[in-house]
N, C-alpha and C positions, 0 to 999 in steps of 0.2 A: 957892755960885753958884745963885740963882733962874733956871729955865729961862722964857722967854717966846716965845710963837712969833711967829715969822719975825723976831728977832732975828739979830746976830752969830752967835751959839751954834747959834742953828737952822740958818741958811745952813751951818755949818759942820760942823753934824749931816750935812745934805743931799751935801755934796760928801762925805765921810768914806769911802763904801763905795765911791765911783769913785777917791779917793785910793789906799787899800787893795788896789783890782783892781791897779790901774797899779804900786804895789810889789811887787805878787806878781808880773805878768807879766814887770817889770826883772830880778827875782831871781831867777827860772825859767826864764830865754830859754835854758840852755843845760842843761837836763831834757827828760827823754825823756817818755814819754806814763806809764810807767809811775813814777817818779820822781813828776811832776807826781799821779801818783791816789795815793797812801802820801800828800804832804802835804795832798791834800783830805783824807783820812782821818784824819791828826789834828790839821789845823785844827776838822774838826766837831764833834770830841774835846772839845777846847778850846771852844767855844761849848755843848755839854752839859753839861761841867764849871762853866761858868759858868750856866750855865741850874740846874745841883743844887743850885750853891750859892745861888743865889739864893733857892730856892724852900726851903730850908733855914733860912736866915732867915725868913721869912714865917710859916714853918711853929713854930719858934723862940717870934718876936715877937709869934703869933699864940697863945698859950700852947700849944703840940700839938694846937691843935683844925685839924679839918678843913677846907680853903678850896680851892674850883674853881681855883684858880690853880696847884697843887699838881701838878694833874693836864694832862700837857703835850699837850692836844688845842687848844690857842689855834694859828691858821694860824703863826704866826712860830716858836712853839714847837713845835711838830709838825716844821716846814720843817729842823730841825737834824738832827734822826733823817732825813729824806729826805735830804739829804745825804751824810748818814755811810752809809745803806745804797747811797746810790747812788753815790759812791767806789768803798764796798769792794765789792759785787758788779760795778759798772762797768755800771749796767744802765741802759740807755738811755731805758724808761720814765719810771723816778724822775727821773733828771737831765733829763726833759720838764718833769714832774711838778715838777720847781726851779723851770724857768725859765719856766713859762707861769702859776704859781699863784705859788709862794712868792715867788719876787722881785717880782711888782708888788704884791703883800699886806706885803711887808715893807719895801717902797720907801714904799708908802701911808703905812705905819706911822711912818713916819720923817717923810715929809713932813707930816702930821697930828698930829706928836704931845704932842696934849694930854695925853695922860697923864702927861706928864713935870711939867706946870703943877700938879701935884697934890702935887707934889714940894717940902718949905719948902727943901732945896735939891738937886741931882742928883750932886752930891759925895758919894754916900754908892754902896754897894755896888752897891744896888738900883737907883740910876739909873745907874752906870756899866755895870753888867747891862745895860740898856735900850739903853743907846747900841751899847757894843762887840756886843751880840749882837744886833741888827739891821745892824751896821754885817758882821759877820761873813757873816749868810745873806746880804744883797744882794752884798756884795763877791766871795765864794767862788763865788758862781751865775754873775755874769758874769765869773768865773776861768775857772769850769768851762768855758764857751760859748767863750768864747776859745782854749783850750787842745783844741776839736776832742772835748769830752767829751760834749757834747751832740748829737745827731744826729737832727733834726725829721723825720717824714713823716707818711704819712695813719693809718696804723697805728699807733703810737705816740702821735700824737693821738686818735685813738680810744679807744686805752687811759688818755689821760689824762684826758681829761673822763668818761670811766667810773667811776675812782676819786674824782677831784673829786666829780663828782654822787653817788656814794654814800657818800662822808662829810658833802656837806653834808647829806644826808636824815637823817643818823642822828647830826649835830649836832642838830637839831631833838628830835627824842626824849631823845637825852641833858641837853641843856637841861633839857627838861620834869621828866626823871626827877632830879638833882639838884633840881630846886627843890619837888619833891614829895615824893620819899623822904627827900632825905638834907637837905633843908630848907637849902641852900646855892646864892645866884642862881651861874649859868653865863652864860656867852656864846658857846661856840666857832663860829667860822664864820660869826661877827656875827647868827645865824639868828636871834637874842634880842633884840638891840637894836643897834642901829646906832652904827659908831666915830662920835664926837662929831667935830665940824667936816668931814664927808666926804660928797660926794650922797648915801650912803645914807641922811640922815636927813631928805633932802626923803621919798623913797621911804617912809618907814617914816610918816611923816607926812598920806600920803595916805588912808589908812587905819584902822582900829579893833584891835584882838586880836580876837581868835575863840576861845570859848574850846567845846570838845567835851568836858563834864562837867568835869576839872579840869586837863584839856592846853589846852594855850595857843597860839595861834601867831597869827600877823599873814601874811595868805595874799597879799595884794597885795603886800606888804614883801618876802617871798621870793622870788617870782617874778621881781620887778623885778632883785631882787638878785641870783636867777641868770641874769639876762638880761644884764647887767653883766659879771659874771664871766665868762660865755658869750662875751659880744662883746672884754670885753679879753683871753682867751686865746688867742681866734680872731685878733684884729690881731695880737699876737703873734708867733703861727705863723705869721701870710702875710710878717710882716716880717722875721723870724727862719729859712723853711726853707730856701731858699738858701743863705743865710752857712753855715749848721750843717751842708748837704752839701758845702760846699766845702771847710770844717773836716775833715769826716769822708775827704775823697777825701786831704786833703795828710796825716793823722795815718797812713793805709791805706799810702802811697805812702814815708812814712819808717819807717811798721814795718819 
């Protein structure tokens, strides 16, 4: 099956992770809090698992040589491990750190995804990886949200745009350094080049590279783009800390 977007397939892409929430929260209405955190933990199992194998192949089909995709700093692929740690330690940061960064980066992903167009068809491992494990992080984040796991305030916003903001700084040098040392392009954190069909590549388009001896960066492209990110974690939180302390008051109240 040729993937094309905003076909059937895509719409169907698009619903898949609200489908997915809405089965888990049918199948878990009568789980406790702690119940409900074991199958976040290995549900995110299972999308790692699928995330190795994928990248197994690659690594495989790529004769054993070395390729940035290997290495799971891409926001969707990173957002799995946020997950699975923030299950099992049950920490309130990271499950921020889900739902203010990973879920609209990988809702993005899904709504935008040309990459799949590169695909002569998505019936193969590789794009079934693509779908179920984006369908995974979006669906499991607004599990988690639901389920009273997530709990927004000013503090833990704090800490999440702290972390964000210093990964995406040191996306930026990792870029660089991949494509200088170890002679292979990166992208993490899009710092590099903008997903195709998404406003960041008006942004990136405004602009030139800047290059300081043999580092690279696009300084108007970044900014915009963490001004972006900035503003959508921000709507976010105002629209999400309510719900997530009301969440938190009823999960307190049936412990």
């Amino acid at each position: 099956m040729t993937f094309t977007m905003w076909s059937v397939e895509h719409y169907l892409l698009i619903l898949s992770p609200f489908v997915f929430a809405v089965i888990l929260m049918i199948s878990t209405k009568k789980n406790n809090y702690d119940e409900n955190r074991k199958l976040g933990v290995i549900l995110s199992l299972v999308a790692i698992l699928i995330l190795v194998l994928r990248n197994a192949e690659i690594w495989v089909k790529g004769a054993y040589s070395f390729n940035a995709e290997l290495v799971p700093l891409q926001i969707c692929h990173f957002a799995n491990f946020v997950l699975l740690f923030a299950f099992w330690k049950n920490s309130k940061p990271l499950f921020a750190f889900a739902t203010l960064l990973n879920l609209p980066a990988a809702f993005m992903s899904i709504e935008f995804a040309n990459f799949l167009t590169h695909y002569a068809t998505i019936m193969t491992f590789r794009g079934m990886a693509y779908v179920f494990g984006h369908m995974l992080i979006v669906g499991l984040t607004i599990f988690a949200f639901a389920r009273g796991f997530v709990s927004l305030n000013k503090k833990v916003f704090i800490q999440t745009l702290t972390i964000v903001g210093i990964l995406y700084v040191s996306s930026i040098f990792i870029n660089n350094f991949f494509r200088l040392v170890l002679t292979v392009s990166s992208n993490y954190f899009y710092t590099a080049l903008p997903e195709n069909g998404t406003p960041l590549e008006l942004f990136y388009g405004l602009s030139s590279n800047v290059s300081i001896g043999s580092f690279e960066f696009n300084p108007l492209y970044l900014i915009l783009t963490a001004m972006l990110g900035f503003l959508v974690m921000s709507l976010l939180y105002i629209a999400l800390i309510r719900p997530s302390q009301k969440q938190a008051s009823l999960v307190n109240l049936s412990a």
